[in-house]
C-alpha positions as CSV (number, residue, x, y, z in Angstrom):
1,X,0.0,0.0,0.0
2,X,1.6,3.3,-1.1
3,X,0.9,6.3,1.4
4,X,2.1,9.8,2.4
5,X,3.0,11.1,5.7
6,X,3.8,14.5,6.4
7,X,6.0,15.3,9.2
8,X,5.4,18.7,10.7
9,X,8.3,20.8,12.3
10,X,9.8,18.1,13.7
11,X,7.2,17.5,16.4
12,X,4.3,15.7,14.9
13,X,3.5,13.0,11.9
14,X,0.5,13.6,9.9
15,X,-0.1,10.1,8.3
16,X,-2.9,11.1,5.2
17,X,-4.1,7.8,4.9
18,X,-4.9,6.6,8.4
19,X,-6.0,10.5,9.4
20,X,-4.1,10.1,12.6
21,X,-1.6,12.6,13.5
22,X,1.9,11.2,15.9
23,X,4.0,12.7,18.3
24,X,7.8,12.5,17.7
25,X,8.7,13.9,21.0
26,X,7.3,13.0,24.5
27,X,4.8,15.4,24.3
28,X,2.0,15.0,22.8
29,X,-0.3,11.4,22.0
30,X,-1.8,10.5,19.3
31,X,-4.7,12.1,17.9
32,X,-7.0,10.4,15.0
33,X,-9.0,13.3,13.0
34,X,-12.2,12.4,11.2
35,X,-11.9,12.4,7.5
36,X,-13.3,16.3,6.8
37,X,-10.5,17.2,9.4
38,X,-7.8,15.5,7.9
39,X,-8.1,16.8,4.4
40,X,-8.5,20.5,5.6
41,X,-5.1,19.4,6.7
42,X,-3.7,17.6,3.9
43,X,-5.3,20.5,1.6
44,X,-3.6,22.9,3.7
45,X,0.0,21.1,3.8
46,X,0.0,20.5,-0.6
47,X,-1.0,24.1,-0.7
48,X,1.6,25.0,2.1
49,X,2.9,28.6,0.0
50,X,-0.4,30.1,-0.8
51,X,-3.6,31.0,1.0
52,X,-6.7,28.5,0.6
53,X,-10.1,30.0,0.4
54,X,-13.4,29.3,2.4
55,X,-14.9,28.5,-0.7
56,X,-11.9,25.9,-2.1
57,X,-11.7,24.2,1.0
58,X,-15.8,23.3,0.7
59,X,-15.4,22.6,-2.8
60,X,-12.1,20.5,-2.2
61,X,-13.3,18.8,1.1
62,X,-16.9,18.3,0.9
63,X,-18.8,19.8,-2.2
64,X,-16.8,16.8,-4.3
65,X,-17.5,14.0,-2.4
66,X,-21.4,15.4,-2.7
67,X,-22.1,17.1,0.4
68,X,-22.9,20.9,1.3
69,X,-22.4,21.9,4.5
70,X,-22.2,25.4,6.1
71,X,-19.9,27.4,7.1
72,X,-20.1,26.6,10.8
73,X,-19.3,23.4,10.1
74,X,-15.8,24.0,8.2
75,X,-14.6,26.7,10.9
76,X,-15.8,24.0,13.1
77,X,-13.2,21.5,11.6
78,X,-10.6,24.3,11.5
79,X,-10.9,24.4,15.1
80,X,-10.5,21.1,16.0
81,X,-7.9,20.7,13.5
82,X,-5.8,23.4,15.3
83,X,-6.7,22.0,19.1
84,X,-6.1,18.3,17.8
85,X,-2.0,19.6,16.2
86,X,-1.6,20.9,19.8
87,X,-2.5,17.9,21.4
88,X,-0.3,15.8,19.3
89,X,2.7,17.7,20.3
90,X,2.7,20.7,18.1
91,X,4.3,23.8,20.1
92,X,3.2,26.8,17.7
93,X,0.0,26.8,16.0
94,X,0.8,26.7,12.3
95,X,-2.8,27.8,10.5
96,X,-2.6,31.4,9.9
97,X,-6.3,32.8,9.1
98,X,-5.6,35.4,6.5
99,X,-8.6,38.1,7.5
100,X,-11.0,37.9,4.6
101,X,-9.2,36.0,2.4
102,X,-9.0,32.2,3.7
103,X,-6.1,30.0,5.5
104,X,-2.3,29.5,5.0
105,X,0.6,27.6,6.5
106,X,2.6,29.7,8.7
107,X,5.7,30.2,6.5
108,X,8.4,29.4,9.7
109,X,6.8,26.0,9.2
110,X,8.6,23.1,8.2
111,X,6.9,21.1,6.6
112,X,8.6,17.2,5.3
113,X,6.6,14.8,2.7
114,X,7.4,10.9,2.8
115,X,5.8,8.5,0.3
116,X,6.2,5.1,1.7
117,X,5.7,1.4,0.4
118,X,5.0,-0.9,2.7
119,X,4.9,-4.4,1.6
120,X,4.2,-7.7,3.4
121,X,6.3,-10.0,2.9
122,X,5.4,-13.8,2.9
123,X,6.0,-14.6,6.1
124,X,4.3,-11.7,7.3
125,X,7.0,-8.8,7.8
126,X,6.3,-5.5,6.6
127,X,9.0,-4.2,4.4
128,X,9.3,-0.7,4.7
129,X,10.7,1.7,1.8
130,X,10.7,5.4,1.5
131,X,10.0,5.8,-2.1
132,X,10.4,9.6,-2.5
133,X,11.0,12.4,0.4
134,X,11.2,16.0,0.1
135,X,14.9,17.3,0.0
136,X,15.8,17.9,3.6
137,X,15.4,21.6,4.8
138,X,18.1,23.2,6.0
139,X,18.1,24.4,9.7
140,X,20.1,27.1,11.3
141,X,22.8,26.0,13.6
142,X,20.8,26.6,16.9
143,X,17.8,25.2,15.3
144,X,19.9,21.8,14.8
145,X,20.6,21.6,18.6
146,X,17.0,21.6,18.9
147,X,15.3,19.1,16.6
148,X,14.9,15.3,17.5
149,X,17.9,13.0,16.9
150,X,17.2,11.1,13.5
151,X,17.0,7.6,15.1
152,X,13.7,9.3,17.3
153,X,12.1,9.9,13.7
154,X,12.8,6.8,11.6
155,X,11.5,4.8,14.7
156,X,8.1,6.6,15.3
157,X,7.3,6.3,11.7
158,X,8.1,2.7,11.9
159,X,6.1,1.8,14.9
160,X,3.5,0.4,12.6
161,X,0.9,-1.7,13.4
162,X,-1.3,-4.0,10.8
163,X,-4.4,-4.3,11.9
164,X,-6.6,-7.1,10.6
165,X,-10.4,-7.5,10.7
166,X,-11.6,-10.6,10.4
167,X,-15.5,-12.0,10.4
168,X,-16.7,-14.8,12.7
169,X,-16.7,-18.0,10.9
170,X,-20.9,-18.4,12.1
171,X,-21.6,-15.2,9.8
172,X,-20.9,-16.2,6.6
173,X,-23.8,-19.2,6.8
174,X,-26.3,-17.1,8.9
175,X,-25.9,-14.8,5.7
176,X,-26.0,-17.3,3.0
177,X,-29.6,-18.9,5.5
178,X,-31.0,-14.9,5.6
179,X,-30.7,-14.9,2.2
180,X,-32.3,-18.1,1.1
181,X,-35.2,-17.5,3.3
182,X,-35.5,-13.8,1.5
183,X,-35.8,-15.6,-1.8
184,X,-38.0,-18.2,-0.9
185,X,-40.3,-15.7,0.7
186,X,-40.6,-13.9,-2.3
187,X,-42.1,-17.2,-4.4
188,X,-44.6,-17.9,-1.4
């Protein structure tokens, strides 16, 4: 499964696909957005040089997926996107509301981009490989006292879980009896 994760000055992981945001640091736990929230994010982060509108974030977020909603509701999701980046560990808030004109990254924010592959392997390893990053930024000297060591990184976005669902093995013939006894009932 191929998958993006953005990783957010240093502090927090924002994995696109599960909508579930990581702290690198101690601070901070992990926070799982609903979908709305997570691509106000993800819309925010591709779009992190220029300033997204009211308007393109309903048409982006909601209006294609075939749902109007009101304005409440997307300063709604603004605000718990904000209050959820702080509880993952996020020490400045990053949105900047633009005063009649929409939403922007802040542009002291760093901002990384990982696509990963992760592949199982046959007996049931996941394989991790980065496929692309973005070109590492470059941090002045007291700002590289301060970030996270490397190893912190590479090992919080490899403490991966797979989760599997599986079905009781009594559901599959109470389905198969339901729908029997819906056919039948239709000829009787």
């Amino acid at each position: 499964m191929v998958f993006n994760q953005y990783i957010i000055n240093d502090e927090v992981i924002f994995d696109a696909n599960m909508n579930m945001l990581q702290p690198l640091g101690k601070s901070g736990e992990g926070v799982s957005l609903n979908a709305p929230t997570a691509r106000c994010l993800q819309l925010l982060l591709e779009s992190s040089d220029r300033v997204i509108s009211r308007e393109e974030f309903l048409d982006s977020v909601w209006k294609t997926r075939g749902i109007v909603v009101s304005q409440n509701t997307f300063y709604q999701n603004i605000s718990l996107l904000r209050k959820s980046l702080v509880k993952a560990g996020l020490s400045q808030d990053i949105i900047i509301t633009v005063r009649q004109r929409g939403f922007v990254i802040s542009s002291g924010a760093h901002i990384s981009l990982f696509f990963r592959n992760d592949e199982v392997e046959p007996d049931g390893e996941v394989n991790n490989k980065v496929m692309n990053s973005s070109s590492p930024v470059e941090y002045p000297e007291k700002q590289k006292r301060d970030l996270p060591a490397e190893k912190n990184v590479s090992e919080n976005i490899n403490d991966r879980k797979i989760v599997t669902f599986m079905l009781p093995k009594w559901i599959l013939p109470l389905f198969l009896a339901m729908l029997v006894a819906n056919i039948l009932s239709l000829f009787l």
